[in-house]
C-alpha positions as CSV (number, residue, x, y, z in Angstrom):
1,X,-138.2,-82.1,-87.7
2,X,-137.3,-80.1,-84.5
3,X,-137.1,-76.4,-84.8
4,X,-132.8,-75.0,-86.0
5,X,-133.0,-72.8,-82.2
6,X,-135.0,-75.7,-80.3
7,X,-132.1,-78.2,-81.5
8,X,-129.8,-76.2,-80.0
9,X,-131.4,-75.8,-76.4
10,X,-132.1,-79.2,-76.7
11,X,-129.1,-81.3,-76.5
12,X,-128.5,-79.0,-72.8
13,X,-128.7,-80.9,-69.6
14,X,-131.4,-79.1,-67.7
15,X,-132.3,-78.7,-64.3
16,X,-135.7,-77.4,-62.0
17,X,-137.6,-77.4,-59.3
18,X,-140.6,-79.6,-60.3
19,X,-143.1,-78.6,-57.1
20,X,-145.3,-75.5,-57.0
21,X,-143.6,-72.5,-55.0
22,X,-144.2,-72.4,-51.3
23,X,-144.6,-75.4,-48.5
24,X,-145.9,-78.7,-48.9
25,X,-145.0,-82.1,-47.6
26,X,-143.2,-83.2,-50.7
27,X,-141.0,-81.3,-53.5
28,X,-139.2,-82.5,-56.7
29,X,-136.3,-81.8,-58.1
30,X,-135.8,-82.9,-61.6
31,X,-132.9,-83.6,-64.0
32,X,-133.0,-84.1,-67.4
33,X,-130.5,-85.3,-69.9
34,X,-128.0,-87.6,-71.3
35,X,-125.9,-89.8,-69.1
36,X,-126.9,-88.9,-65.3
37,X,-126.1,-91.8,-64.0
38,X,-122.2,-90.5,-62.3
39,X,-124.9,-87.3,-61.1
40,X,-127.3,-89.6,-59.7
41,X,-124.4,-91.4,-57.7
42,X,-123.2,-88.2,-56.5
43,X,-126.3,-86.8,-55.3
44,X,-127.1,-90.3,-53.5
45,X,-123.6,-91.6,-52.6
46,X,-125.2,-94.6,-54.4
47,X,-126.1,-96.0,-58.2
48,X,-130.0,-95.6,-58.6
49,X,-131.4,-98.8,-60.0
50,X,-133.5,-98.2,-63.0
51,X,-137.5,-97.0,-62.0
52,X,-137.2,-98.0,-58.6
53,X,-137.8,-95.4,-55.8
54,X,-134.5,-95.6,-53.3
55,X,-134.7,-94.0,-50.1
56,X,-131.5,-92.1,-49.7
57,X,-129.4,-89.5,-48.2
58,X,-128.9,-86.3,-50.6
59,X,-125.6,-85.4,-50.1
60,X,-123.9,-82.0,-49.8
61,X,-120.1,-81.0,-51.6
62,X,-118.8,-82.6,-48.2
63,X,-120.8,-85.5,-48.2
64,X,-123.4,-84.2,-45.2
65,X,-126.8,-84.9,-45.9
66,X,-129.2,-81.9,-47.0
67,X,-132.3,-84.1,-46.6
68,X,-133.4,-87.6,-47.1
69,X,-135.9,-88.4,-49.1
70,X,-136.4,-91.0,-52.3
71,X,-134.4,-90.8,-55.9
72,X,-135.5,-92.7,-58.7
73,X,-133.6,-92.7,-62.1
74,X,-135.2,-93.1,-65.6
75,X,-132.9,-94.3,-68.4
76,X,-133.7,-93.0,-71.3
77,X,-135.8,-93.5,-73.5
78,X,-138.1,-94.4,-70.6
79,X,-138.9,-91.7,-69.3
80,X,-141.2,-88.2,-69.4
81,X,-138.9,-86.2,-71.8
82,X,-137.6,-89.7,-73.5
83,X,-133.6,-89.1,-72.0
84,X,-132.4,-89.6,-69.0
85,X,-134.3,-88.2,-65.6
86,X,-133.6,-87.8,-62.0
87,X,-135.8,-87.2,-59.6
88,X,-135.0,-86.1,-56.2
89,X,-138.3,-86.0,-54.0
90,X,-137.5,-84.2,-50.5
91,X,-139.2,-82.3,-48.0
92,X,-141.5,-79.3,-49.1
93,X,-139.4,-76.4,-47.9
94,X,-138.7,-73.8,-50.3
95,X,-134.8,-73.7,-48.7
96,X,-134.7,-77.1,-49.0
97,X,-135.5,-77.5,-52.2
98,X,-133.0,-74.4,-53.5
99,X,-129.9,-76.0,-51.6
100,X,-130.4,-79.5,-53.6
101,X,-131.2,-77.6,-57.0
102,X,-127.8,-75.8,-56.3
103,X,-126.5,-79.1,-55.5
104,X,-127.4,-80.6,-58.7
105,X,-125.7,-77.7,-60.7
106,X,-122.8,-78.1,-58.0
107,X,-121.7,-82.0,-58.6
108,X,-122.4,-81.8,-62.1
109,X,-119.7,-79.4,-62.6
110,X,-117.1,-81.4,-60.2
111,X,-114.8,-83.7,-61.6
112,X,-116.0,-87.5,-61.7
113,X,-113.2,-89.1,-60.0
114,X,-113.3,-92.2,-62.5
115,X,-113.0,-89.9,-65.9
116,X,-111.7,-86.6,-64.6
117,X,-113.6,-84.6,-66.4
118,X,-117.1,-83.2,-65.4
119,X,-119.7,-85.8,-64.2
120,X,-122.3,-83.2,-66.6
121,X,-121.2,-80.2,-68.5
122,X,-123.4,-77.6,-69.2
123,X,-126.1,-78.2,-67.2
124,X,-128.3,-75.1,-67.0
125,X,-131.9,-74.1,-65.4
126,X,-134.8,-75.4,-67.7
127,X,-136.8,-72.5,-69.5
128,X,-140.6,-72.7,-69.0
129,X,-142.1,-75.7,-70.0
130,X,-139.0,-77.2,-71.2
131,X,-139.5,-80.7,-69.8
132,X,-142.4,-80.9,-71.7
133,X,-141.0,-79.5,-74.6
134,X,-138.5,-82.3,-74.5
135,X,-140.8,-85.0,-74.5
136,X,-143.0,-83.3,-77.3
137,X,-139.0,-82.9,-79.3
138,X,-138.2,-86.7,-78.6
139,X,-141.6,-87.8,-80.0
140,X,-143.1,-89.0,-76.4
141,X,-145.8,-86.7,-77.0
142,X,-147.6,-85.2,-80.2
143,X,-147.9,-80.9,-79.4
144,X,-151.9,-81.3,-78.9
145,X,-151.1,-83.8,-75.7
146,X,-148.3,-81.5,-74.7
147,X,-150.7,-78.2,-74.9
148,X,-153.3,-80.7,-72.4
149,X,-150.8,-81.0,-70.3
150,X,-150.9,-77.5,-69.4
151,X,-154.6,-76.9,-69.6
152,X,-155.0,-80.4,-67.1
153,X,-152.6,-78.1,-64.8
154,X,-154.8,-75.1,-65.0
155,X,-158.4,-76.8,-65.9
156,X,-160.7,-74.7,-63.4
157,X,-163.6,-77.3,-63.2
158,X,-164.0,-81.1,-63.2
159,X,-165.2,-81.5,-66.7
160,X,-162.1,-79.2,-68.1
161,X,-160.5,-81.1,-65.9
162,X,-161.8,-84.7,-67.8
163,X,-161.7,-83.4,-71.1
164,X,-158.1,-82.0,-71.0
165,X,-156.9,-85.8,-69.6
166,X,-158.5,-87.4,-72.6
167,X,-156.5,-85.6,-74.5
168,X,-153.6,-86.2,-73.2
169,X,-154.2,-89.8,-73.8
170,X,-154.1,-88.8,-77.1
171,X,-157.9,-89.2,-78.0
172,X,-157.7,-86.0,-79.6
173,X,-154.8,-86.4,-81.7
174,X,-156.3,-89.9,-82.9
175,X,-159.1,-88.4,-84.1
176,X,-156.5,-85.4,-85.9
177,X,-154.5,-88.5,-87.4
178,X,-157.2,-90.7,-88.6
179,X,-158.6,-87.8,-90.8
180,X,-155.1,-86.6,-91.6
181,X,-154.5,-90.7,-92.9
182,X,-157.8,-90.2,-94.9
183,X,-156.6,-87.2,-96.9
184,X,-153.3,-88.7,-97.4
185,X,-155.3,-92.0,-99.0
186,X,-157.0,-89.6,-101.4
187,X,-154.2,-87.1,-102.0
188,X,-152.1,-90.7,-103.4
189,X,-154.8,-91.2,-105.9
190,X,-154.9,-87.6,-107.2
191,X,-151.3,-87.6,-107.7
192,X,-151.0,-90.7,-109.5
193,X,-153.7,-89.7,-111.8
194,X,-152.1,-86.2,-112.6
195,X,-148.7,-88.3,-113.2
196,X,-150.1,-90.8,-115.3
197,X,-153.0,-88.6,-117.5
198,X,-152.5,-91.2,-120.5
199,X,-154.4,-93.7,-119.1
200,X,-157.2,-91.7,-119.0
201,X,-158.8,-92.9,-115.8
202,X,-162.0,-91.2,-115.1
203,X,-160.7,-90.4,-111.8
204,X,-163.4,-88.9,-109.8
205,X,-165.9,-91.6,-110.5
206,X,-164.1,-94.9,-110.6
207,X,-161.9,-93.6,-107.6
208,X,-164.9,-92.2,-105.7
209,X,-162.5,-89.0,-104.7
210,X,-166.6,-87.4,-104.5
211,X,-167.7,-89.9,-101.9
212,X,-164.4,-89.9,-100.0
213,X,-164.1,-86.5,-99.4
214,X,-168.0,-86.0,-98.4
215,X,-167.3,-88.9,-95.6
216,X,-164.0,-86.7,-94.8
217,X,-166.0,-83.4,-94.3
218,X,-168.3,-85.4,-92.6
219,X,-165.8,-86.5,-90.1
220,X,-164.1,-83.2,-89.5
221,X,-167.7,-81.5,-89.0
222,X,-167.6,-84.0,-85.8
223,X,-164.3,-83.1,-84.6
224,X,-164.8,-79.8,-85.0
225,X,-168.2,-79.4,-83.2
226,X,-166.5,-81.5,-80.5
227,X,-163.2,-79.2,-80.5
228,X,-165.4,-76.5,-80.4
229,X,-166.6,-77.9,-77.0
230,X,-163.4,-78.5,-75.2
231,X,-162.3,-74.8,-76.2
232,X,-165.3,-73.9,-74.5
233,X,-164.5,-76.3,-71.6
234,X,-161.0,-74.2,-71.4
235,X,-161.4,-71.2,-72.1
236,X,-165.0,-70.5,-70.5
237,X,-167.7,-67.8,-72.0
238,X,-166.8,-63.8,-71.3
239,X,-169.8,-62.3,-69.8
240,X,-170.6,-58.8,-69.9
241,X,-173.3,-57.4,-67.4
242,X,-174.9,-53.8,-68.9
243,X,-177.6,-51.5,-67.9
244,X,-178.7,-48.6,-66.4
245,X,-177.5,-48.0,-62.5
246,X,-179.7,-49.7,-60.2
247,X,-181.2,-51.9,-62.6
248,X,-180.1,-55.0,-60.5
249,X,-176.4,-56.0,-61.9
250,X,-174.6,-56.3,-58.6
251,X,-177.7,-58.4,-57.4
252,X,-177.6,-60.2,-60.1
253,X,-173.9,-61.1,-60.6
254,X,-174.2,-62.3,-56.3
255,X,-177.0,-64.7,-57.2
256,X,-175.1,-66.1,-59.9
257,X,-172.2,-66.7,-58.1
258,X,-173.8,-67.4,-55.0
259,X,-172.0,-65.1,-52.8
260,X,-172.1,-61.1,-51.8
261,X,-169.1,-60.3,-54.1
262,X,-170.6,-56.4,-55.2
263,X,-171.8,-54.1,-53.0
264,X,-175.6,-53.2,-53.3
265,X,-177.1,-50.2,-52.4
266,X,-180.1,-47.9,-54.0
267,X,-177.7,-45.2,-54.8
268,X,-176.9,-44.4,-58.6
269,X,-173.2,-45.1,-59.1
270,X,-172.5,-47.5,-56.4
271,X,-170.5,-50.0,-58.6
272,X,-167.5,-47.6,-60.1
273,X,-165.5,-50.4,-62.1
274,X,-165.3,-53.6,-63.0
275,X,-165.9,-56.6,-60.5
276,X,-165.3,-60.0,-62.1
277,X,-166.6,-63.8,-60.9
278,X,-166.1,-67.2,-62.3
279,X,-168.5,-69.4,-62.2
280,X,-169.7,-72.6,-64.0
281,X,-172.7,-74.1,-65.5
282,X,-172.3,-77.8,-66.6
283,X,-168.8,-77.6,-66.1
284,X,-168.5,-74.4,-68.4
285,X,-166.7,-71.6,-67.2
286,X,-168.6,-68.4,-67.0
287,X,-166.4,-65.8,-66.2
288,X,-169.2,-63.0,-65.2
289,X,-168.1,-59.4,-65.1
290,X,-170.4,-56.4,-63.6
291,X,-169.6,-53.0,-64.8
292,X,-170.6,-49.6,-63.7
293,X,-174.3,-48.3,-65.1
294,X,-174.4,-46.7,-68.4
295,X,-175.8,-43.7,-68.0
296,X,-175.0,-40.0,-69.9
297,X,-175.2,-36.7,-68.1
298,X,-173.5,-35.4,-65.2
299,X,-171.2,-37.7,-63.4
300,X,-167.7,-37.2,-61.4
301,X,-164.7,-38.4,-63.2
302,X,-164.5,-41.6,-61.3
303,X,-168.0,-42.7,-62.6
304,X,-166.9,-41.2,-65.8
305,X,-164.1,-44.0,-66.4
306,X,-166.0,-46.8,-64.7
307,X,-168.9,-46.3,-67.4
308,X,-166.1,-46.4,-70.3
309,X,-164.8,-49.5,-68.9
310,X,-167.7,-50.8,-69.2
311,X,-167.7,-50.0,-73.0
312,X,-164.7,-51.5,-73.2
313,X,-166.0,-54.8,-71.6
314,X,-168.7,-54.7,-73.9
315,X,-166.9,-54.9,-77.1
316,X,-164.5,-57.5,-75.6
317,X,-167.4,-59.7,-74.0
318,X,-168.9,-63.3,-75.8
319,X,-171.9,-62.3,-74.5
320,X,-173.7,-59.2,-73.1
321,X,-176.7,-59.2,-71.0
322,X,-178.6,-55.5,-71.2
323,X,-180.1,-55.9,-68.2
324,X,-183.6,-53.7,-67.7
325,X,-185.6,-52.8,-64.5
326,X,-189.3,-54.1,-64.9
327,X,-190.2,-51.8,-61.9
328,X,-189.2,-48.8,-64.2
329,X,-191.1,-49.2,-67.6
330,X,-192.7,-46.6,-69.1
331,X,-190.8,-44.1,-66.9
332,X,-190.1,-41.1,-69.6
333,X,-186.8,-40.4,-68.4
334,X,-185.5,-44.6,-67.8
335,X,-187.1,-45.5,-71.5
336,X,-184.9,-42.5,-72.9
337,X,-182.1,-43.8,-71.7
338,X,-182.8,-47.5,-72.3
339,X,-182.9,-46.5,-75.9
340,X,-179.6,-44.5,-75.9
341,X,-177.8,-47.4,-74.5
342,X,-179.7,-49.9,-77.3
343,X,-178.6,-47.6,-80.0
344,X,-175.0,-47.5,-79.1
345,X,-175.2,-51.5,-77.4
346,X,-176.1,-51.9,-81.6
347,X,-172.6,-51.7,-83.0
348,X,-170.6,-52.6,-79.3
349,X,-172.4,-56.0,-79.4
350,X,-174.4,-57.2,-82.1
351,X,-177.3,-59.2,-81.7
352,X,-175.7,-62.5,-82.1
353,X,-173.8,-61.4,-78.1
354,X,-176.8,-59.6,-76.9
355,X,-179.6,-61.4,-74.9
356,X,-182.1,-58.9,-72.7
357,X,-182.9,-59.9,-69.4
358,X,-185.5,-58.3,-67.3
359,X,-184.9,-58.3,-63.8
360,X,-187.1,-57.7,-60.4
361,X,-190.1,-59.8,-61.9
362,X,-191.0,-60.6,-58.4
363,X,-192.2,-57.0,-58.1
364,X,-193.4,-56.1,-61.3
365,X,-195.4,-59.4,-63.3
366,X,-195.0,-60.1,-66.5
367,X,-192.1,-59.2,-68.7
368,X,-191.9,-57.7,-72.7
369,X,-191.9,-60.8,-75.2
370,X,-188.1,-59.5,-76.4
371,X,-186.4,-61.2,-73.3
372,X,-186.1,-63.3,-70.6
373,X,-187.6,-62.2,-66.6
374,X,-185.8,-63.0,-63.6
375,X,-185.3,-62.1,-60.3
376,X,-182.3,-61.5,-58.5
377,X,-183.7,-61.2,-55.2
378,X,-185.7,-64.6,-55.4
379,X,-183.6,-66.5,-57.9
380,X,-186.5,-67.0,-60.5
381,X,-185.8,-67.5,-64.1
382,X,-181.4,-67.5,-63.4
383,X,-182.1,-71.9,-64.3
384,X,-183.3,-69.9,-67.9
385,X,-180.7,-67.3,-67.9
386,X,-178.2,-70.2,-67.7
387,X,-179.2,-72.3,-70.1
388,X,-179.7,-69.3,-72.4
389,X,-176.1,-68.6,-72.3
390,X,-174.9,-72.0,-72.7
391,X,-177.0,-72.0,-75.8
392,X,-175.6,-68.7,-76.5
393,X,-172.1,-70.1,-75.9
394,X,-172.8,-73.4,-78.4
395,X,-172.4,-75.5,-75.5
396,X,-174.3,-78.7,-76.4
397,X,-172.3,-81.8,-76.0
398,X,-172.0,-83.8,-73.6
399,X,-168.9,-83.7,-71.4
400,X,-168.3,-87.2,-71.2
401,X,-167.2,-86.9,-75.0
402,X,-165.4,-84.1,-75.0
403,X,-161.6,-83.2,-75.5
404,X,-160.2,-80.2,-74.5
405,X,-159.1,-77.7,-77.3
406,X,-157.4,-74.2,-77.9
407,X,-158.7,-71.7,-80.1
408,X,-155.8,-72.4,-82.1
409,X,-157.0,-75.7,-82.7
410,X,-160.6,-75.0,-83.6
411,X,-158.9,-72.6,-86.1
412,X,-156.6,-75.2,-87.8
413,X,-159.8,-77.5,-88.4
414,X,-161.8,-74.7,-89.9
415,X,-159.2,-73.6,-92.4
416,X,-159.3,-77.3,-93.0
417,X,-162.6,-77.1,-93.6
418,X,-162.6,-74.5,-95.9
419,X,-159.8,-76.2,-97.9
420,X,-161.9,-79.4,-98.2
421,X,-165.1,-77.5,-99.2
422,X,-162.7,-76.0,-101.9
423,X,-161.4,-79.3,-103.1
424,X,-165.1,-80.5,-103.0
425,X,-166.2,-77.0,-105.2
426,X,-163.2,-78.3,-107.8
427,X,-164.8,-82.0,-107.7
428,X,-168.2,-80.7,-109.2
429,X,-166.4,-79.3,-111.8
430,X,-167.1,-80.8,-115.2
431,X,-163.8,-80.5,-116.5
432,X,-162.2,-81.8,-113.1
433,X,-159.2,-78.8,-111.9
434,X,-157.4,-82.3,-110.7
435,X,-154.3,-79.9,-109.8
436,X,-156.4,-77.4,-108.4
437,X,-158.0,-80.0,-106.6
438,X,-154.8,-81.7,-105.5
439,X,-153.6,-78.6,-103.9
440,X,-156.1,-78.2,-101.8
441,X,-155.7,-81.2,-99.9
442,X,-152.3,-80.3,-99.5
443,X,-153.5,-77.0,-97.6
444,X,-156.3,-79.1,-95.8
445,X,-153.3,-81.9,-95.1
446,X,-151.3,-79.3,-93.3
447,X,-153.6,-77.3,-91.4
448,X,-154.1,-81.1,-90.2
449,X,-150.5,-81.1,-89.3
450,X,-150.2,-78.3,-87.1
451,X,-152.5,-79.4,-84.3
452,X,-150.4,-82.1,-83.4
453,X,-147.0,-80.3,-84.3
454,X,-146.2,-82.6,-87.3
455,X,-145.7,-79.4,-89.6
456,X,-145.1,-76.3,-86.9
457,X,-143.5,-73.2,-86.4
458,X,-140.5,-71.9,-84.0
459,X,-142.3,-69.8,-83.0
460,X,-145.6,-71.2,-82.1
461,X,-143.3,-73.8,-80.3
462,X,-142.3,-70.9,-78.4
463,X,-145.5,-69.1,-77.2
464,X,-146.8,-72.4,-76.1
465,X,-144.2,-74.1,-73.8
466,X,-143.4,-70.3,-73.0
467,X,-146.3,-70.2,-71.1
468,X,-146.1,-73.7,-69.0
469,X,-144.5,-72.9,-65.2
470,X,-140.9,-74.1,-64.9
471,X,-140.2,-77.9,-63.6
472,X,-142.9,-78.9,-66.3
């Protein structure tokens, strides 16, 4: 059941350009709504048959033609947001585009001549992501296809790109629904047994309820490993590079990316604040920041909030590589400060985040057993360092089979989880908590629910389609 506010926006004729901003060969203007037809004919000067692209004349207040271009009309329920849809595909020019927009609101305010009365009352701008609200409102789409939508729209490599248009086929939500049909199947045999105690079924044995909830935690173990992956595949890995000045960052951050992106220079200091790069590594996003050195002692106040940036990066990063300068061991004054910056990288980034990397190992041999050795200048050991942070990330599927995922998602199935191991704890009871038992795979049932936006919120609905661009 729709949302009390989202009822109330929906049953408004909307109305948007459908393009990105700017020039381009081609712009859209979109309608949506009920009973379009009398707008369509305005617009045209003609009926639009049903799904067939008519090359027309769009027509001004007077009848002139603002541009020519095709309109096609989807009846409903055959269409993107299940009512009815024009489209009004015209030149690319931002102008252009305005003036037919501002048509559309125009003629649907006029009088039809047949009725009298306004071809389209109330027909308003669509809100972000509205269109795509609508089809996720009229059931077109489930809210895990809806949320791919935008993340196929902002995917930044080919295999975010893949994963987020399997799951707008719905392969994702297929997989939600057949577990969510599983728990259903055994929820209907714990409630009939607590409604009918006096015939003293023995339940958990002659029911299996055991064996069918292993082979459901089984399941979701997959799902979530694979969720896991696409969030990955979306969201990319946060990575954090920290060490001394000089110690090779800026060189280091360049060969990842493959470009001069930070300046380089011997002098202590050179890299003030934070310069950012994304990158990928099997189709991964990386997104790779550099931060000033970490160093204590005297420094001007520029230096000063560059190095508590850095901090700050730290404690926000997935993963942190301490970088150290092989060239500079057993230096008195450079192993001093290496430990102040371990002692305080402790807390900032525990060890599960921190991986040491030892840089310039084309000038100094061999490296401590505590880390990996590279070279910036030469490119030796980066292959290690990126598998070591795809392994760091808990990238290890491949992308082939992989559906993209939001961290909201990968939090659903895990308080799924969690209910389902609690169900399972109540199982291996002796005395059977068949209640207790029940109501967890209620809780499991609905965390189920909310991935695909069969049990939601208002105001989830709002922070996601809040953040689609407008005309989708």
């Amino acid at each position: 059941m729709p949302p009390p506010s989202a009822l109330a926006r929906h049953h408004d004729p909307i109305a948007a350009i459908a393009t990105a901003p700017g020039r381009g060969a081609v712009g859209i203007v979109r309608v949506s709504g009920q009973g379009l037809g009398p707008l369509a004919a305005a617009l045209c000067g003609r009926a639009l048959a049903p799904r067939h692209a008519t090359y027309t004349p769009f027509l001004d207040a007077g009848g002139r033609a603002i541009d020519q271009g095709l309109g096609l009309y989807f009846p409903a329920p055959h269409s993107y947001t299940g009512e009815d849809v024009i489209e009004l595909q015209a030149h690319g020019g931002p102008v252009v585009l305005q003036l037919l927009l501002a048509r559309c609101l125009q003629a649907a305010a006029e009088a039809d001549p047949a009725t009298g009365r306004p071809r389209l009352p109330g027909l308003r701008l669509a809100e972000p992501g509205e269109f795509t609200e609508r089809a996720f409102l009229n059931d077109k789409i489930d809210l895990a296809q809806a949320e791919a939508v935008a993340d196929l729209i902002e995917a930044s490599t080919e295999a975010a790109a893949r994963s987020a248009g399997r799951s707008l086929s719905g392969e994702f939500s297929r997989e939600i629904d057949l577990l969510r049909q599983r728990i259903v199947n055994l929820r209907l045999l714990v409630e009939a047994t607590l409604d009918f105690p006096e015939e003293e079924i023995d339940f958990l044995q002659k029911a299996d309820a055991r064996g069918q909830l292993t082979a459901i935690l089984s399941g979701l173990a997959n799902v979530l490993d694979r969720a896991h992956q696409g969030a990955l595949l979306r969201e990319g890995l946060q990575v954090v590079l920290a060490g001394q000045p000089n110690v090779g960052k800026s060189s280091l951050l360049n060969a990842l990316a493959g470009a001069e992106l930070a300046i380089v220079t011997p002098i202590p200091g050179t890299t003030r604040d934070k310069v950012s790069e994304t990158i990928q590594i099997e189709g991964v996003p990386l997104h790779i920041v550099d931060t000033a050195g970490l160093r204590s002692g005297e420094v001007d106040e520029v230096e000063r909030i560059g190095i508590a940036r850095s901090w700050q990066a730290i404690g926000e990063a997935d993963a942190v590589i301490f970088l150290h300068d092989l060239t500079r061991r057993g230096e008195p004054g450079y192993e001093a400060a290496e430990d102040e910056i371990a002692d305080r990288l402790a807390p900032a980034a525990d060890g599960a985040r921190l991986i040491h990397v030892h840089n310039k190992a084309d000038a100094a041999g061999t490296a401590p057993g505590d880390g990996l050795a590279i070279s910036a200048r030469t490119g030796a050991g980066l292959d290690a360092l990126r598998a070591a942070l795809l392994q760091r990330a808990g990238w290890h599927a491949n992308p082939e089979g992989v559906y993209t995922a939001r961290k909201r998602h990968v939090q659903a199935l895990q308080r799924c989880q969690a209910h389902l191991q609690a169900a399972a704890d109540h199982a291996d009871q002796q005395d059977a908590a068949l209640d207790l038992f029940a109501e967890e795979l209620r809780l499991a049932h609905d965390a189920l629910a909310e991935i695909t936006g069969a049990f939601t919120s208002d105001d989830l609905l709002g922070e996601i389609f809040g953040r689609f661009c407008i005309g989708k």
